[in-house]
N, C-alpha and C positions, 0 to 999 in steps of 0.2 A: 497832860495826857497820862491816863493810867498804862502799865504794862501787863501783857497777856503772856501768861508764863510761857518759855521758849516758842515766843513769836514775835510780830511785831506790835509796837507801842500802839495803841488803840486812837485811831484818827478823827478829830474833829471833821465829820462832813460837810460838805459844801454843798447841798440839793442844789443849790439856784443854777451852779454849775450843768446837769444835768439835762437841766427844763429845755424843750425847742422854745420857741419864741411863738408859737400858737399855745402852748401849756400856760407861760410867763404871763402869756395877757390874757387867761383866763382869768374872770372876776367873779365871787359869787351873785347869785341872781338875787335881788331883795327880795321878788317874790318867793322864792322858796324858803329864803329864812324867816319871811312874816308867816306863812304856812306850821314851818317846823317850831316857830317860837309859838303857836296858837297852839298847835297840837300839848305843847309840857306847861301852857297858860290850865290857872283852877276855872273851876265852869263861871264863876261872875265875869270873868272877861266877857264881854262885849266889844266883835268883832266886826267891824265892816271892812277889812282890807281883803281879803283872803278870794278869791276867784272861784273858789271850787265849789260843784254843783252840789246843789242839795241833794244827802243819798234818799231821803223822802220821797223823792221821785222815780229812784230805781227801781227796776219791774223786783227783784232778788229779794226774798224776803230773807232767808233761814233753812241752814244746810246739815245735813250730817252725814258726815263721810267713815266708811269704816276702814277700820285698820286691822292689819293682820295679829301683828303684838305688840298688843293695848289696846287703852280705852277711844272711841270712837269720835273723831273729832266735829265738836260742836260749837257749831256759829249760830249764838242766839241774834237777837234782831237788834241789836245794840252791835254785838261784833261784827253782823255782815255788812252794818252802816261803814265802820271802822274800815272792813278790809275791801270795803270797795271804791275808797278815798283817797285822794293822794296821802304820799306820808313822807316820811324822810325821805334826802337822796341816800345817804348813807345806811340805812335801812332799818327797823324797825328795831327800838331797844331791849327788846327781850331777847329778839335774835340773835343780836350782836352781843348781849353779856354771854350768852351762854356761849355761842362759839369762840368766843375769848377765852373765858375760861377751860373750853375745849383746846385752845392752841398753847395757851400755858402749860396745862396739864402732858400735852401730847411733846410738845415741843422744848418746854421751861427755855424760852428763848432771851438771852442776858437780857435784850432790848426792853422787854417789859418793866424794870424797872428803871431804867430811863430816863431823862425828866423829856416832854415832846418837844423843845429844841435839838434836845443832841440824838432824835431818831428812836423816840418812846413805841412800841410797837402799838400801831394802831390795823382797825379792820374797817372795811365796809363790804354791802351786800351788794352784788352784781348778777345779772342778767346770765346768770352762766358764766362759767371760768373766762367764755372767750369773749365777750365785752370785757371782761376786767384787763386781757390780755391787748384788747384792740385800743383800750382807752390808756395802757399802761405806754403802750408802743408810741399812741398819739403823744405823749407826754415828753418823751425819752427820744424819739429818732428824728433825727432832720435829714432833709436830701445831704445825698454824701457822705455822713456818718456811716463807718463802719460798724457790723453788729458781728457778733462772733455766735454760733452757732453749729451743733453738730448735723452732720447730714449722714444717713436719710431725718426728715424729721416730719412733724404734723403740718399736713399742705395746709390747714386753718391757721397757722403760725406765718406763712409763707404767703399766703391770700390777705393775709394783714402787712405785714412789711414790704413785699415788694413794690405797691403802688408809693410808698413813703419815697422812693429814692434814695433809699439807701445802699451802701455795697454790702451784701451777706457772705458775711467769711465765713469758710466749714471748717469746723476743727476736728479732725478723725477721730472715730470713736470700734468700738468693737461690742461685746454682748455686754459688756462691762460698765456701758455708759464711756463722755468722754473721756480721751485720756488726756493725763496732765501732761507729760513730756511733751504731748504734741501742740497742746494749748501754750505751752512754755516757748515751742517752737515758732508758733504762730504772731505770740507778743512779741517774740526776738526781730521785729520789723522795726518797731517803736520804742524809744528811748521811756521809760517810765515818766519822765517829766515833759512831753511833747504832750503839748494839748490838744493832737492833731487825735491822741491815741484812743481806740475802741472805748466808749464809756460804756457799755450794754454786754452783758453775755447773756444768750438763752440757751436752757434746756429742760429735758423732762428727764427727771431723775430714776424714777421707778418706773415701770413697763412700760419705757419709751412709745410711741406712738410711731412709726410700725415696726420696730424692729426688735421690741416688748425686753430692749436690756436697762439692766437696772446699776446703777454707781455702788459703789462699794462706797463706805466709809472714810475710806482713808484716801480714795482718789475724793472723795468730796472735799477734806480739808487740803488737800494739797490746792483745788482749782479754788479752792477758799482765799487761800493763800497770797497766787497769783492774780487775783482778784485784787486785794488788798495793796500791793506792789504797786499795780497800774492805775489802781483808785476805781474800780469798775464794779457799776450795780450788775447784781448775777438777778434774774428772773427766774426764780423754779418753778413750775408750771410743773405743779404735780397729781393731776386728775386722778392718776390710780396707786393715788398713796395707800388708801385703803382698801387697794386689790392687791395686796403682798402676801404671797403663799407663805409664807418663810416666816414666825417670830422665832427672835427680838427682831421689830422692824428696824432696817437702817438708819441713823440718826439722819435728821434734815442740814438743808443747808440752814436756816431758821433759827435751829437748836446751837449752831457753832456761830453766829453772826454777834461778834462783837463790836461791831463800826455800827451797823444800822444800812447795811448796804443790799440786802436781801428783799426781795420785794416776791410773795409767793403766790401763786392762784390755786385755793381750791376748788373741787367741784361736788354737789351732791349726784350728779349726774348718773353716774354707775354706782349710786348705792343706795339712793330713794325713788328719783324720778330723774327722769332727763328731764322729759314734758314740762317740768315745772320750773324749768330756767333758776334753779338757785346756785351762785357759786360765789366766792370771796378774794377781795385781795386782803393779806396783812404784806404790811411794812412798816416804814420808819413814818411816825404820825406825816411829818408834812409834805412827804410824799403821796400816803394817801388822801389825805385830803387834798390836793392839787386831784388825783382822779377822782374824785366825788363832783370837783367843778367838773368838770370834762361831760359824767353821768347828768349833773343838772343840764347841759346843754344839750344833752342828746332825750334819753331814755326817762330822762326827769329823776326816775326810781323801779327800785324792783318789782313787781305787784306786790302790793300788798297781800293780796287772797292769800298767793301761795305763801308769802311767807309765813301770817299767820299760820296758817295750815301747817307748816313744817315745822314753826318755833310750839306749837301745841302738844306733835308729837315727839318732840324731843323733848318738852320741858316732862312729857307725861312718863317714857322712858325713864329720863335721867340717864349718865351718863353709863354708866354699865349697862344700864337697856340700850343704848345705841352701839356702842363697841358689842353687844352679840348680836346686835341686828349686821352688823360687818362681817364676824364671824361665819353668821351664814350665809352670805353674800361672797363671803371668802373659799366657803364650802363649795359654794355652787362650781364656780370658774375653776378652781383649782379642779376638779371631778373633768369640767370639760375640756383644760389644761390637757389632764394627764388622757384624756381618751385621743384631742387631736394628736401628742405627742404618739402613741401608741399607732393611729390610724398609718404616721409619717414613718414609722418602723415597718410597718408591715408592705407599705404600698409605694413608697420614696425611697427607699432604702441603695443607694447608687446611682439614684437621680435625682438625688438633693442634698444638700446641706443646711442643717438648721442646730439652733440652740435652744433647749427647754428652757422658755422664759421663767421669770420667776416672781412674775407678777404683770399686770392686767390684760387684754385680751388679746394679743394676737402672735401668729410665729411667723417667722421674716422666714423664708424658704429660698435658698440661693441654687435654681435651677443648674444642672450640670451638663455641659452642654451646648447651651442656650447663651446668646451674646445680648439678646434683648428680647423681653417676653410681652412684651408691646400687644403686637398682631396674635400670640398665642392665648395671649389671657383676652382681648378683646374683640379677637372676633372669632378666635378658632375654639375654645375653650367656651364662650355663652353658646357656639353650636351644640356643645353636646351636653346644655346647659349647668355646667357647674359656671359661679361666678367669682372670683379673687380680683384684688388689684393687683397693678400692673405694680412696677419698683418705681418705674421712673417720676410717679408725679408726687412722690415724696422728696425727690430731689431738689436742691439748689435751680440747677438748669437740668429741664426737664428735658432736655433734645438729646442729652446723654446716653447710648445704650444700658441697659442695665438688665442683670440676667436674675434679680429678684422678685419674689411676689408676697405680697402681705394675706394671710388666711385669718379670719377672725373666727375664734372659738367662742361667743357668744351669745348668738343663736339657734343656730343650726345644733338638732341631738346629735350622738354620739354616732347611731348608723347613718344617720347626711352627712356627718362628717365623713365616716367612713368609706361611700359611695362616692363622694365628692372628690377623696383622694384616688381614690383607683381611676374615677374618669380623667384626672390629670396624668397619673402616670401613664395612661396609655396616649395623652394627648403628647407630653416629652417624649416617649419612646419616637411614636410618628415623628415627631420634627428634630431628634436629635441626628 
């Protein structure tokens, strides 16, 4: 084992450890790898294995889509064959060089070089962050297993684990993302060498999902740390990496993963399309290829169209044409950042509490006053129609009172926002 200067000695991983036992006797499907091996076969191959319909028959001849900045993406009658075909599970190889080389450049995360026994960084393409999220969890949780977790957090995180049976431990956090003393406090249950102890931590690192705080650096390597001690894969789950108001962005967890214990989702969600379901896991290769079987069982693969679609205007950009297409994307939200923060000055000011996020959409409002905003936001509040969520169904258990409410700066302009707050304030005044 090498050593990681004043840290600890860098750990030969044990995945197999990790797997439930529906992952373990995941096998790949031959039919997809006689598909994926026909697709990188030269044209004399001569194929009779393969199942998939002739695109000849497709009504779809040839498309062209235009684009705001760049050139106009075109599917001649050869590519919409292509993109209307099955393809890889793991997703289309233009796609995947390029956002590799996107997460080296972004992240230079040690794993990449690697050899893929000792946890090589590998990628594949998923259905949106939260299949990569849903099939990661399938992989990692069995009934019983505890998972560690900050609360409040994304009820899509929580609509996935809960039906696992598993126990969800919440680690306290603040605007700051979680905190380490209390995650420190949390493991002080389990003896580091108890096989009984949490193998999973989850969180979202940057403009949490609802409560838009984001980790500092330095608590990232401390829960790095404590990670490493107990032997536990961290899941970042970071959809609004590239909604951070603030450079130099905070390093990742990714960026400091020395073991190969990192396992990260992104999404293009909030910065291309949602619509277009494109999002990524990278981890340690034999991790993700265990979720690729998972996708082969399910989803088969990403669409193709869109991926296409997406790897055309990205190849056509290049990478500086995409970091300003964020830029601007960054522009946007930050503008409606500072208008809802403004709206909360002028119209909450002594009936709320809040923190200017510092990245992606929403501000966590902790009503003053109010023990639970339940019946306020849900039925008193669409009265006079503005609409917010409630706090509670970000929670762990949701029967808990809770006197917060999530507002999303996204898309509503500046004067609905601003309208939107005044009709809450006078809806708190009424019920405090």
């Amino acid at each position: 084992m090498s050593v990681v200067r004043g840290s600890l000695p860098t750990r030969n991983m044990n995945y197999a450890r990790f797997l439930t036992a529906v992952s373990a006797a995941r096998k790949p499907s031959p039919i997809r790898m006689l598909t994926e091996l026909q697709q990188r076969s030269p044209p004399s191959l001569i194929s009779l294995a393969g199942g998939a319909p002739n695109p000849d028959t497709f009504p779809f001849e040839s498309a062209v889509i235009k684009v705001k900045n760049g050139p106009a993406v075109t599917f001649s009658q050869a590519t919409m064959k292509r993109a209307l075909q099955y393809s890889a599970s793991n997703g289309i190889p233009e796609l995947l060089t390029w956002m590799k080389n996107l997460q080296k450049d972004l992240h230079n995360p040690p794993t990449a070089a690697y050899s893929p026994e000792k946890g090589q960084m590998d990628m594949c393409v998923t259905t949106g962050s939260q299949e990569g999220l849903c099939k990661v969890f399938e992989m990692l949780v069995n009934p019983g297993d505890d998972v560690l977790l900050d609360s409040p957090t994304y009820p899509g995180t929580l609509a996935a684990l809960q039906p696992l049976g598993c126990n969800i431990v919440n680690v306290p956090s603040d605007q700051h993302g979680m905190i380490p003393a209390a995650l420190k406090e949390v493991l002080s249950r389990w003896d580091p060498s108890d096989s009984r102890r949490p193998k999973v931590l989850y969180t979202i690192p940057n403009g949490g999902n609802p409560t838009g705080a984001s980790m500092t650096a330095q608590r990232k390597k401390e829960v790095y740390e404590l990670a490493r001690i107990y032997d536990m894969l961290i899941i970042e789950d970071d959809p609004y990496y590239f909604l951070q108001f603030d450079k130099p962005w905070a390093p990742t967890f990714l960026s400091m993963d020395v073991d190969g214990r990192i396992i990260r989702t992104d999404s293009f969600s909030k910065i291309l399309s949602s619509g277009l379901r494109i999002g990524f896991v990278t981890g340690p290769k034999p991790l993700v290829e265990r979720v690729v079987l998972h996708i082969q069982a399910s989803t088969m693969h990403t669409s193709t169209f869109t991926q296409l679609m997406v790897s055309q205007v990205l190849h056509s950009w290049g990478q500086e044409g995409f970091l300003q297409q964020i830029d601007r994307v960054i522009e946007f939200y930050r503008k409606q950042r500072d208008a809802m923060v403004s709206s909360a000055h002028k119209w909450l000011t002594g009936l709320a509490k809040w923190h200017a996020p510092s990245a992606g959409m929403f501000l966590w409002l902790e009503l003053t006053g109010i023990r639970d905003t339940r019946q306020l936001i849900v039925e008193k509040a669409l009265e006079k129609e503005v609409l917010l969520v409630p706090g509670d169904v970000f929670l762990i258990n949701s029967d808990e009172p809770c006197p917060y409410v999530r507002a999303a700066f996204s898309l509503a302009t500046p004067e609905q926002i601003d309208e939107a707050f005044r009709r809450l304030a006078n809806l708190i005044r009424e019920a405090a």
